[in-house]
Residue frames as qw, qx, qy, qz and C-alpha x, y, z in Angstrom:
[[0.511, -0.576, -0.263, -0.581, 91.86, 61.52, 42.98],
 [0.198, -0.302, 0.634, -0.683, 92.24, 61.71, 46.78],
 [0.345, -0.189, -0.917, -0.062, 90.68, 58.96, 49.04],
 [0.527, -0.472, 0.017, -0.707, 87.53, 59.83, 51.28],
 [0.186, 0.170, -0.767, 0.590, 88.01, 59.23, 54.57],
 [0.507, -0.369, -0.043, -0.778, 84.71, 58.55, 56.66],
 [0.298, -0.132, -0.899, 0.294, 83.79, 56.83, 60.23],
 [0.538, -0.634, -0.017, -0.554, 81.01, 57.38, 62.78],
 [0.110, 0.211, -0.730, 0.640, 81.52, 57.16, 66.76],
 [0.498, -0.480, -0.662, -0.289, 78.74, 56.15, 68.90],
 [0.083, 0.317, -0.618, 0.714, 78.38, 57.30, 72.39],
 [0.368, -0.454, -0.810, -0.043, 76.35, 55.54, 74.81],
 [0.350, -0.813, -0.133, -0.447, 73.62, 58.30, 77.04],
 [0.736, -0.614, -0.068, 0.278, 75.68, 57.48, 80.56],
 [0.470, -0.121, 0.147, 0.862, 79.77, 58.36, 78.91],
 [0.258, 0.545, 0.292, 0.742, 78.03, 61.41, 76.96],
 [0.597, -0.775, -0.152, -0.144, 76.07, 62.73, 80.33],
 [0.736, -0.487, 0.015, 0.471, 79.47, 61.94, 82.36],
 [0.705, 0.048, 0.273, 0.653, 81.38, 63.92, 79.31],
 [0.014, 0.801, 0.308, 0.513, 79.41, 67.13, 78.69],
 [0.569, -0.800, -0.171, 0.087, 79.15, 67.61, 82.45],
 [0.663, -0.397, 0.207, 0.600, 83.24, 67.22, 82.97],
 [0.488, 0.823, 0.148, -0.253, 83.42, 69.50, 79.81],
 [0.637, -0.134, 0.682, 0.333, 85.16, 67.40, 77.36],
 [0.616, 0.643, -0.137, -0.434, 85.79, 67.69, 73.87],
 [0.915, 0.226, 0.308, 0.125, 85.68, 64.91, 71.07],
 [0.052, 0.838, -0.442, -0.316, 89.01, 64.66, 69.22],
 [0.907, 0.343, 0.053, 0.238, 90.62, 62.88, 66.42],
 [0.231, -0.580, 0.519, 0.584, 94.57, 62.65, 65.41],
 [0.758, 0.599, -0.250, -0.069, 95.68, 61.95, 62.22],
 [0.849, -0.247, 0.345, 0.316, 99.03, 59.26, 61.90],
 [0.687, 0.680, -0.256, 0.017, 102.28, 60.13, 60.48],
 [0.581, -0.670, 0.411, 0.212, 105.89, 59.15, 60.90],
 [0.457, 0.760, -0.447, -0.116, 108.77, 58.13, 58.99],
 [0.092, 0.208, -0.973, 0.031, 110.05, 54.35, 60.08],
 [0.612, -0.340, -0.329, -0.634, 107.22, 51.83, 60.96],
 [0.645, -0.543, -0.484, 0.232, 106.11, 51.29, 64.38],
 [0.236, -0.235, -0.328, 0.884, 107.01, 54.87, 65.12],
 [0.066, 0.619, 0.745, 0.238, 103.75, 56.77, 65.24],
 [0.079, -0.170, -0.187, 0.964, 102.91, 60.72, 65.50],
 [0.150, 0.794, 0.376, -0.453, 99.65, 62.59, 66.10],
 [0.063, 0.115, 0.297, 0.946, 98.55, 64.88, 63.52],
 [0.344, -0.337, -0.592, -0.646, 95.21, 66.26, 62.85],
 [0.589, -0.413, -0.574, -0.390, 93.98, 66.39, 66.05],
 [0.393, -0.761, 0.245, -0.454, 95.39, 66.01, 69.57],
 [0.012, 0.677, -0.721, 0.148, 96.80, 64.01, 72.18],
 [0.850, -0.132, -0.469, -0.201, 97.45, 60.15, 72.96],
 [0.523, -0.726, 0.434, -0.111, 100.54, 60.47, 75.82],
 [0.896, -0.123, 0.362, 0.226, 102.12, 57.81, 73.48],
 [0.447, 0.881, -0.129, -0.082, 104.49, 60.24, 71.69],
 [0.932, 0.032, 0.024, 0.360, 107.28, 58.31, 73.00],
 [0.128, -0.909, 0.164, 0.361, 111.25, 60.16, 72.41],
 [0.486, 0.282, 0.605, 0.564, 112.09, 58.91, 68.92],
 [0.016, -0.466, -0.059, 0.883, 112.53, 62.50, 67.67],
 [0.178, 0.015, -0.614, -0.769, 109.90, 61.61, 64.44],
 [0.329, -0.634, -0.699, 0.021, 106.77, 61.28, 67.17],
 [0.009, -0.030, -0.223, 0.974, 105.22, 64.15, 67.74],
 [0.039, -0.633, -0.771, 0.054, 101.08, 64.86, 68.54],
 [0.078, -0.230, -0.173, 0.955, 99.96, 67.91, 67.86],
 [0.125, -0.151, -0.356, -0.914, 96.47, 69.43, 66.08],
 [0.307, 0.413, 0.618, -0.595, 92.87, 69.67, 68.13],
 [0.021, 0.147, 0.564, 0.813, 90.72, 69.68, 64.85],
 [0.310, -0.684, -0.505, -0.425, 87.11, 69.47, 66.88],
 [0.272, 0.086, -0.513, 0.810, 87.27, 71.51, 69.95],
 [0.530, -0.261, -0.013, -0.807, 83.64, 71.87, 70.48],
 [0.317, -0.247, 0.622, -0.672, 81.91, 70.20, 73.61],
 [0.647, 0.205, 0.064, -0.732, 78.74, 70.11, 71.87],
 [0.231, 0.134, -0.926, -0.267, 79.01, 66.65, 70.60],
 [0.815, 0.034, 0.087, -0.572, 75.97, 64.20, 70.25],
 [0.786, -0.220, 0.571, -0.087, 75.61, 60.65, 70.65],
 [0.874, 0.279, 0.273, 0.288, 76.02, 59.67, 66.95],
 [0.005, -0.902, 0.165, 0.399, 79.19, 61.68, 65.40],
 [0.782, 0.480, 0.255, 0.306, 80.44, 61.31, 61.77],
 [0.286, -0.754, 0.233, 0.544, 83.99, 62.11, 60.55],
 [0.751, 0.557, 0.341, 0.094, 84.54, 62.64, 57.36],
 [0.076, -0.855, 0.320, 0.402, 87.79, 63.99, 54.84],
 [0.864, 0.423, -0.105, 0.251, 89.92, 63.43, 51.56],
 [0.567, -0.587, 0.215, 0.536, 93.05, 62.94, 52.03],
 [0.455, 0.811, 0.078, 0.360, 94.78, 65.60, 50.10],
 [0.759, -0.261, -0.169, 0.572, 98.05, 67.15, 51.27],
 [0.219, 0.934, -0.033, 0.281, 98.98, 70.86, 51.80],
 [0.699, -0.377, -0.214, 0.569, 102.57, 71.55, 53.41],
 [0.115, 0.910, 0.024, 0.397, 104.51, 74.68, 54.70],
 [0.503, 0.220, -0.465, 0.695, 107.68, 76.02, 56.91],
 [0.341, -0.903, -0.061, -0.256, 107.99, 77.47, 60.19],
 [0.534, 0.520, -0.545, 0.385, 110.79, 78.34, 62.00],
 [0.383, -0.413, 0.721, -0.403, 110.08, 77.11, 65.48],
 [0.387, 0.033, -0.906, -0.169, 110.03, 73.26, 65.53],
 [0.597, -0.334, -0.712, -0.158, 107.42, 71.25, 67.80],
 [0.109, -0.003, -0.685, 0.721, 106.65, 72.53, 71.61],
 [0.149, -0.482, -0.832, -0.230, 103.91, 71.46, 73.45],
 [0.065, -0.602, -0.199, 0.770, 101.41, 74.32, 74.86],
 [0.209, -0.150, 0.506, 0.823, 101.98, 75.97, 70.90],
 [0.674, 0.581, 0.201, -0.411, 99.80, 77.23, 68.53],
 [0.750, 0.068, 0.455, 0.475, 100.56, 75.98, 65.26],
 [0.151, -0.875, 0.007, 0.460, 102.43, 78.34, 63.39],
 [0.707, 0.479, 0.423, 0.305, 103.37, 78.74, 59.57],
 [0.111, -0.661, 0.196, 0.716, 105.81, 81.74, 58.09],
 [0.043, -0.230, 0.588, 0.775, 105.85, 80.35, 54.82],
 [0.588, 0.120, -0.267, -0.754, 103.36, 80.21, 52.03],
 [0.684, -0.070, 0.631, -0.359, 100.78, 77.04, 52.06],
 [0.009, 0.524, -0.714, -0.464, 101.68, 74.61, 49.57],
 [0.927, 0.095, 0.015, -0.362, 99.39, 71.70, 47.92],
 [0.356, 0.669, -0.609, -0.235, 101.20, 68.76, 47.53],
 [0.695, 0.245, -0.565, -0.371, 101.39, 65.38, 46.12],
 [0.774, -0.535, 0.331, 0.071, 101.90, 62.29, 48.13],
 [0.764, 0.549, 0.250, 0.229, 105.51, 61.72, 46.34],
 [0.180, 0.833, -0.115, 0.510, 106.69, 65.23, 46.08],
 [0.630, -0.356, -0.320, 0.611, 109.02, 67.16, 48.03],
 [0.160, 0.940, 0.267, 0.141, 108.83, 70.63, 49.12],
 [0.675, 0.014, -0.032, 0.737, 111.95, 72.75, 48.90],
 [0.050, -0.973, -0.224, -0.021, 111.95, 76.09, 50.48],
 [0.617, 0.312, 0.007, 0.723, 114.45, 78.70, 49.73],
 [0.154, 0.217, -0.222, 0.938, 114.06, 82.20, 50.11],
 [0.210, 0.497, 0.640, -0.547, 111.07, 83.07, 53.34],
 [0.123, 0.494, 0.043, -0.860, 109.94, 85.73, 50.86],
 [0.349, 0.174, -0.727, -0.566, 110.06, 83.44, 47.41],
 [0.887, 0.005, 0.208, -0.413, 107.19, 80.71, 46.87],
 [0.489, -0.481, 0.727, -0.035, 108.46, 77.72, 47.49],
 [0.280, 0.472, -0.771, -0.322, 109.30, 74.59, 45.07],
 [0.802, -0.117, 0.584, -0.053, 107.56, 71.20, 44.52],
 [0.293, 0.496, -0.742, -0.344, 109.65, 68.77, 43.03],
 [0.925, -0.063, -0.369, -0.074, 109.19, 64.66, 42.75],
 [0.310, -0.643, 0.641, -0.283, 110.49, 62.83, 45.93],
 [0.188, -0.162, 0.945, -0.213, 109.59, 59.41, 47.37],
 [0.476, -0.248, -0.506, -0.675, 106.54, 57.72, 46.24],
 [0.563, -0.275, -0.762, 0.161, 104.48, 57.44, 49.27],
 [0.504, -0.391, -0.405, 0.655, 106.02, 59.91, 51.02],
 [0.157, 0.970, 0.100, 0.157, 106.02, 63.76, 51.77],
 [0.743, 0.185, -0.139, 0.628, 109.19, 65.63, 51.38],
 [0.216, -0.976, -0.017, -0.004, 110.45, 68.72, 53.02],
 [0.697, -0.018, -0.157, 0.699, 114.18, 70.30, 52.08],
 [0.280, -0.892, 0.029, 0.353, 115.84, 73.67, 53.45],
 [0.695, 0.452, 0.052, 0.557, 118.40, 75.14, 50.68],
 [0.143, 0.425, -0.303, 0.841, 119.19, 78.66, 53.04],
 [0.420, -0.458, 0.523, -0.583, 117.10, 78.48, 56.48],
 [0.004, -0.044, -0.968, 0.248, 116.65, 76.00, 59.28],
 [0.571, -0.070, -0.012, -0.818, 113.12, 75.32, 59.32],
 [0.299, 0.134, 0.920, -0.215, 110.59, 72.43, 60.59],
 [0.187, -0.148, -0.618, -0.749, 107.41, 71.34, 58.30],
 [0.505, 0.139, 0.457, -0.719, 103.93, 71.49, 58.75],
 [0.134, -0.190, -0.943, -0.238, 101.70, 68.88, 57.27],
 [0.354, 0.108, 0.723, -0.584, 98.20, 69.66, 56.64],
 [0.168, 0.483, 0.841, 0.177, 95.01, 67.61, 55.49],
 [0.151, 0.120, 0.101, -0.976, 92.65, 69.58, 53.53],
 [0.557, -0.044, -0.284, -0.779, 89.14, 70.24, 53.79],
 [0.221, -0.148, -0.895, 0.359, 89.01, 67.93, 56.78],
 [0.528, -0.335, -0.138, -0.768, 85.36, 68.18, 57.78],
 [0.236, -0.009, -0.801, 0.550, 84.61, 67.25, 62.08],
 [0.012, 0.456, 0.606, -0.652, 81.37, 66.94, 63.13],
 [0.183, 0.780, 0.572, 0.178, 80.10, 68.57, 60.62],
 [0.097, -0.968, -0.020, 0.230, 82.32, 71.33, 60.55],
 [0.891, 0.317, 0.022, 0.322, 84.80, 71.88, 57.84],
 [0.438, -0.694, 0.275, 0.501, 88.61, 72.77, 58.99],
 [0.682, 0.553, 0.187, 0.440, 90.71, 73.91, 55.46],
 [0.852, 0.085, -0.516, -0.011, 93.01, 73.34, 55.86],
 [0.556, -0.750, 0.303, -0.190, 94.18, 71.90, 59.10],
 [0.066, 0.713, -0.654, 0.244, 97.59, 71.39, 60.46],
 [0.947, -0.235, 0.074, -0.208, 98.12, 67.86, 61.52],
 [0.798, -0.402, -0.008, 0.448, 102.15, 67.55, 62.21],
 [0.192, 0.943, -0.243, 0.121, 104.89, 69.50, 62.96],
 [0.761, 0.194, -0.517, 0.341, 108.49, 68.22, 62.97],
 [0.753, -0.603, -0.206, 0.166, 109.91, 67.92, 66.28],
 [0.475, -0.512, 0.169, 0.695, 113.31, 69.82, 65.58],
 [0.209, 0.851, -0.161, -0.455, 114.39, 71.63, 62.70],
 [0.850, 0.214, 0.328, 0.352, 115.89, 70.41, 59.60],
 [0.420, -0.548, 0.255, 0.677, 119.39, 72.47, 59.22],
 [0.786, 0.569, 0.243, 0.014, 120.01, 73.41, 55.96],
 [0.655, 0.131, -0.275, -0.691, 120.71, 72.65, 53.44],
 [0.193, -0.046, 0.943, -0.268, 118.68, 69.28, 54.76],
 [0.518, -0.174, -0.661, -0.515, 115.62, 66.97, 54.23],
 [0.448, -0.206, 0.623, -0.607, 112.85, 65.54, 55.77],
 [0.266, 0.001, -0.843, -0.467, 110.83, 62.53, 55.12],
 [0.323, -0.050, 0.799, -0.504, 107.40, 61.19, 55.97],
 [0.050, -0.073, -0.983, -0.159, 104.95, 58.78, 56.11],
 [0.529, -0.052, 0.050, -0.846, 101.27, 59.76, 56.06],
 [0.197, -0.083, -0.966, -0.146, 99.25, 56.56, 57.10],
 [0.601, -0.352, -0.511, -0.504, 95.46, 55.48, 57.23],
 [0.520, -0.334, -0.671, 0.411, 94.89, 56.04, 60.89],
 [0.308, -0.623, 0.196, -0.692, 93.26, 58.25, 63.79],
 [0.371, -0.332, -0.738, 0.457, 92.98, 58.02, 67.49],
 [0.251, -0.618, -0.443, -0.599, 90.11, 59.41, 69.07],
 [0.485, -0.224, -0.711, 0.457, 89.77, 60.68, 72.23],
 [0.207, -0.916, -0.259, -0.224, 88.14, 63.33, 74.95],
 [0.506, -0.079, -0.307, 0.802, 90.20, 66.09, 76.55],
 [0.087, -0.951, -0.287, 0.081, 89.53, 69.28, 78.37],
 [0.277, -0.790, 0.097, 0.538, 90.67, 72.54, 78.10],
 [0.511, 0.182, 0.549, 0.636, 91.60, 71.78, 74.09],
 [0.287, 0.707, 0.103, -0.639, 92.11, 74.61, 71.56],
 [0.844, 0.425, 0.316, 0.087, 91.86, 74.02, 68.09],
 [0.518, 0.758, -0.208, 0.337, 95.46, 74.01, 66.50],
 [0.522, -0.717, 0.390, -0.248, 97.33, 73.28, 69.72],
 [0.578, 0.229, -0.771, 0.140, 100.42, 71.09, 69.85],
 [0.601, -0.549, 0.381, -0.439, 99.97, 69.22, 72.77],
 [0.623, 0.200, -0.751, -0.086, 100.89, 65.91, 74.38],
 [0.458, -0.179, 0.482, -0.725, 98.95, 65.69, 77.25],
 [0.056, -0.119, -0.980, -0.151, 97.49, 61.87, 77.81],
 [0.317, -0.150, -0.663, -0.662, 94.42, 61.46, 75.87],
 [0.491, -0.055, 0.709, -0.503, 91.23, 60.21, 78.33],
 [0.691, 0.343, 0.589, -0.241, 88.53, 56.95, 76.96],
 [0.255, 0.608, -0.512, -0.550, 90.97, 56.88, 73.25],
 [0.766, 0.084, 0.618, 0.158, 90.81, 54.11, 71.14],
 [0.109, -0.535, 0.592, 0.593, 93.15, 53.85, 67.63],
 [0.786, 0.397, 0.299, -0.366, 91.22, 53.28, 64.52],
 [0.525, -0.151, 0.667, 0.507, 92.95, 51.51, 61.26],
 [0.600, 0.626, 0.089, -0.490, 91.49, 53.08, 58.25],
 [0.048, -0.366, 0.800, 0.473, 94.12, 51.02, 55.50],
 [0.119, 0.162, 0.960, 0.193, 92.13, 48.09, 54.71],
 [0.081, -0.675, -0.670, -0.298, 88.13, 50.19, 55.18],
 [0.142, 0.254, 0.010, 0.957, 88.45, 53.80, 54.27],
 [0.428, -0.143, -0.005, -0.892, 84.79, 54.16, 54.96],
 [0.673, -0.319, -0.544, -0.388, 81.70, 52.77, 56.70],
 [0.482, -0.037, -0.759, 0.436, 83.55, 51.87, 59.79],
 [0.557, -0.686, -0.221, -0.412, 81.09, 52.25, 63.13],
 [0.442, 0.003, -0.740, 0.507, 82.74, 52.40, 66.48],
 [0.475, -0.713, -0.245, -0.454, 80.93, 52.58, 69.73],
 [0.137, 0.352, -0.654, 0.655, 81.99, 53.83, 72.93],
 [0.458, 0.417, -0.546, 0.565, 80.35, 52.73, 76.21],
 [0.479, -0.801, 0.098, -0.346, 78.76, 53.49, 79.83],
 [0.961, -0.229, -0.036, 0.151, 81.55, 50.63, 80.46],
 [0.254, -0.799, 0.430, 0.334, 84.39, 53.28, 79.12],
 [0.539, 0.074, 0.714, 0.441, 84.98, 49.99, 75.96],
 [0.261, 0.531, -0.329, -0.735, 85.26, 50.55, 72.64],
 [0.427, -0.124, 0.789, 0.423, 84.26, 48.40, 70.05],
 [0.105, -0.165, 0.658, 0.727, 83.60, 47.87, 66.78],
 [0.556, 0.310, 0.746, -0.197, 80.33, 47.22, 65.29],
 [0.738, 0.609, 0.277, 0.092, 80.87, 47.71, 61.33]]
């Protein structure tokens, strides 16, 4: 059984007034990577801290509406769906999938072969998600399903793409971890890689309390905690 993800954001009347006006939209990432202390965006959008360790990458806008309100609840199991494409990370991008969408385990590895054939999970790493290439180069996509922003459910949404290609025949590993970073940007479309720094962000820890957590932003531009 998948874990349920769920936080609420606060915004104080002065940052939500200053943010509507400047037309901002709320955004969440999702965290993956593959060594620790190297961190990539998924699920959401940008922090400017993608760094050039070629297994950091930021890429998915998952709320792109303005319309936010003062209290705003995010909610999502984590469940895992993956798939190929054959251009790797670039920022600007829509995200972009050739091959079929795949469910799969944390654990598993997916192993694509022919573009045309449906593709292969097998057992990998426990922990991890796999991704091999057995006849084209291709880069994976990682995405969370039935992510639900605001009250608006994305299924499923893209939340990383590898930064290069994996040659084949080659592998990939990663690390899905209990984490978002929240932040406001303009001009965001939903499903955009980007890596454009992030404005008034602040990195939540979900490992230790999947749910309940309360964060409030501000007229001061601070974040903190208050459950």
């Amino acid at each position: 059984m998948a874990d349920q993800i769920s936080f609420t954001i606060n915004l104080a009347p002065g940052v939500m007034t200053e943010l509507s006006n400047g037309g901002y939209s709320l955004c969440m990432s999702n965290v993956v990577g593959k060594l620790s202390g190297n961190v990539a965006t998924v699920a959401l959008s940008p922090t400017g801290e993608h760094g050039e360790a070629p297994d950091v990458t930021i890429i998915f806008v998952a709320d792109d509406n303005p319309a936010f309100t003062a209290i705003n609840k995010f909610s999502w199991n984590v469940t895992y769906s993956i798939a190929a494409t054959k251009t790797p990370w670039e920022d600007g991008v829509l995200v972009e999938g050739q091959s079929q969408i795949v469910p799969i385990p944390l654990g598993s590895r997916y192993e694509l072969g022919e573009w045309s054939a449906p593709p292969k999970v097998t057992t990998g790493v426990a922990g991890k998600l796999g991704f091999s290439t057995t006849k084209y180069n291709a880069s994976p996509i990682v995405y969370l399903d039935k992510v639900a922003a605001n009250k608006n459910t994305i299924s499923p949404a893209p939340i990383y793409v590898a930064p290069k290609q994996v040659l084949f025949p080659g592998e990939d590993v990663l690390t899905p971890k209990v984490a978002v970073i929240i932040y406001f940007a303009q001009d965001i479309v939903t499903s955009t890689m980007t890596a454009n720094t992030s404005s008034m962000k602040v990195n939540i820890d979900l490992t230790n309390q999947l749910t309940g957590q309360v964060w409030a932003l501000g007229d001061d531009h601070k974040w903190t905690k208050q459950a």
